[in-house]
C-alpha angles and dihedrals in degrees: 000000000000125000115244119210113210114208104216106207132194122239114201109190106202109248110228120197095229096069090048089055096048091046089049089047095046078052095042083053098046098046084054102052089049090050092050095063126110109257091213111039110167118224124265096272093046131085123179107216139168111241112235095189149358099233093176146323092294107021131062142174129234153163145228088046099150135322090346118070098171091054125103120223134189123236130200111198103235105243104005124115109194123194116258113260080245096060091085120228106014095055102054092045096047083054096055094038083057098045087039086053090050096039108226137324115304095041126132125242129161122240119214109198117199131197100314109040094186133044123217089279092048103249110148112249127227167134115264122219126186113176093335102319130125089231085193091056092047097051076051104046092042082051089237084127135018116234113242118184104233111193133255095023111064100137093127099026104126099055082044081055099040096040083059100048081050090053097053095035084065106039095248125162111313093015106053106128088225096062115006130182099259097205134030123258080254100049097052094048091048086048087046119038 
């Protein structure tokens, strides 16, 4: 066999500046798109709004939902039954604990939506968060509002459930035994439509 000697030769490809320049500025480009987006992007079944206006213990209004950041719409809390205003004095008292959760008009909440994002009247459907709290488990938990499942969104069912067990374990709003509230949310709308 004979030995072979391979010669190993150097290449030198001539470096020209205007590859250099078009690699810096792809860079450039690309620095600059990942720097443009938002640090706190929210997932897809999540919008951050601005709450426009209390409107009772379990519906708000708000604005910046969608395309449309002027327009008002209107936002029923997932798994939470209110007292009417008219059920004195629940329903007034569910209304300010949830303005008083929020903090005022013009202030921000997230809005988690679950599987079914409208009811039949087309109010958007959701979870409300507020720095971190489920505002729908506290009106619960402070017995301001009964939880009621509503299918198909169940995602946070079981606090709901366990903020209301909580509630009437410990007398609050609608369930102290000295003045309870005598019929459900659903039962005095259906008495007085």
């Amino acid at each position: 066999m004979r030995n072979k000697q391979f010669k190993i030769t150097k290449v030198v490809m001539p470096v020209r500046l205007g590859d250099w320049v078009r690699k810096i500025a792809i860079l450039a480009c690309l620095l600059l798109l990942v720097s443009c987006q938002g640090k706190n992007q929210l997932p897809n079944n999540e919008a951050q709004v601005k709450v426009a206006r209390v409107v009772s213990g379990q519906s708000l209004e708000v604005l910046g939902m969608a395309e449309q950041p002027n327009l008002i719409s209107q936002v029923r809390l997932v798994g939470v039954d209110a007292p009417d205003l008219r059920q004195r004095p629940w329903g007034e008292a569910a209304k300010e604990q949830l303005e008083d959760l929020i903090g005022g008009a013009e202030q921000s909440v997230t809005l988690e939506f679950d599987l079914e994002a409208k009811d039949k009247i087309g109010r958007t459907l959701a979870y409300v968060w507020k720095n971190k709290v489920l505002l729908n488990e506290q009106l619960v938990k402070q017995g301001n509002a009964m939880f009621v499942g509503r299918s198909p969104n169940h995602k946070y069912d079981q606090r709901l459930e366990r903020a209301q067990q909580w509630a009437k374990l410990m007398g609050q709003g609608i369930w102290n035994p000295e003045k309870p509230m005598r019929l459900t949310p659903g039962e005095f709308r259906r008495q007085n439509l």
